[in-house]
N, C-alpha and C positions, 0 to 999 in steps of 0.2 A: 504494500500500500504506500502510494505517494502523497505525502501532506505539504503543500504550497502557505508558507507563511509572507505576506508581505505589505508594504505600509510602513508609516515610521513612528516610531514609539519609542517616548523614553526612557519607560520602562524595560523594554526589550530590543536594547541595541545587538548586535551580530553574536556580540562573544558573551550576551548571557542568553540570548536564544540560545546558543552553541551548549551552556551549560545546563539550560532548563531539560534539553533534550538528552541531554548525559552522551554527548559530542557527536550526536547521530543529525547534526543540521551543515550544509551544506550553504553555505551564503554566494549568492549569484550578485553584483553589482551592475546596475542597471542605468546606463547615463543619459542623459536627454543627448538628441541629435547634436551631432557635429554640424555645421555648415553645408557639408559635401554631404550629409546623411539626408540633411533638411530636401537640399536639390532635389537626391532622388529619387525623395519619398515623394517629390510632386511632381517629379516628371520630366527635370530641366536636366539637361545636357549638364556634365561636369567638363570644365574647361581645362585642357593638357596645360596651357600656358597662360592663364588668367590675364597675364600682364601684357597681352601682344591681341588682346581682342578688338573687332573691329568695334564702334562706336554703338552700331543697334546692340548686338551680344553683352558691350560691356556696361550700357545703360539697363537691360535686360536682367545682367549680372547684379549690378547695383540695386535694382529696383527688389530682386528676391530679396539681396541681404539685409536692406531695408526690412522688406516682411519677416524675414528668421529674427530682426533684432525686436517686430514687434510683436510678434505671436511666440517666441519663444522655442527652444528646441524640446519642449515635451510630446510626444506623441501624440500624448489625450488634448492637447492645445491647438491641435493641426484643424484646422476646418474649420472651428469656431466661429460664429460672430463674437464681435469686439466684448459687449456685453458679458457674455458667459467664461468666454477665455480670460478677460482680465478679473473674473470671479475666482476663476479655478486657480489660475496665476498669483492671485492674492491670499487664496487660502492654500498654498503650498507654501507661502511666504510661514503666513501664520503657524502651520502645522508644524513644518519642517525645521523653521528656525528660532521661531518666538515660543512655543509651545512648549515644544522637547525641550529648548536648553531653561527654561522658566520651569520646568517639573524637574526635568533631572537635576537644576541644583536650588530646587526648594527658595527661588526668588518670591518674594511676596509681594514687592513694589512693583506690579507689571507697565505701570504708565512709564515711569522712570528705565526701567530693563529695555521697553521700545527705544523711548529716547538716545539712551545708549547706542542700542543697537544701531539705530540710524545715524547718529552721528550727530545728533540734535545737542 
């Protein structure tokens, strides 16, 4: 039997799943798209020599990176309208960075831990 655990928690970072499991857990690393991944998940041609493109091709080029920087290289974020992607994009924010490290180390001032966080 195959049991898929996945998600972030942090409670259950890699190497205490590893140990809840009594070392029988396997951790896969999962990254959002690269650039070149973005491309050909939607279909564009990946360029040998980016830097020698004609002017349609590298306006073309420019105009995806543009989209990769505003939709983001997560999978689930692809196709989206603007609305629900920058929902999803906002709560990966939350989840993954403000969340986890705000439980895992027992912060209590959350307005303040953002501020930080951001730079405020």
């Amino acid at each position: 039997m195959e049991i898929f655990i996945s998600g972030s928690s942090a409670a259950l970072l890699s190497r205490e799943i590893a140990t809840a499991m009594r070392g029988r857990a396997w951790e896969v690393v999962i990254h959002p798209f690269s650039f070149e991944e973005y491309l050909r998940h939607h279909g564009h041609e990946v360029p040998e020599a980016p830097d020698f493109l004609p002017a349609p091709q590298r306006s073309a080029l420019e105009r995806a990176f543009l989209d990769y920087l505003a939709s983001g290289g997560f999978p689930e974020a692809q196709g989206l309208d603007i609305v629900p992607r920058q929902r999803l994009l906002s709560d990966y924010v939350d989840v993954a960075l403000i969340r986890d490290v705000v439980e895992r180390h027992a912060v209590t001032n959350r307005s303040s831990a953002w501020r930080s966080f951001m730079g405020r």
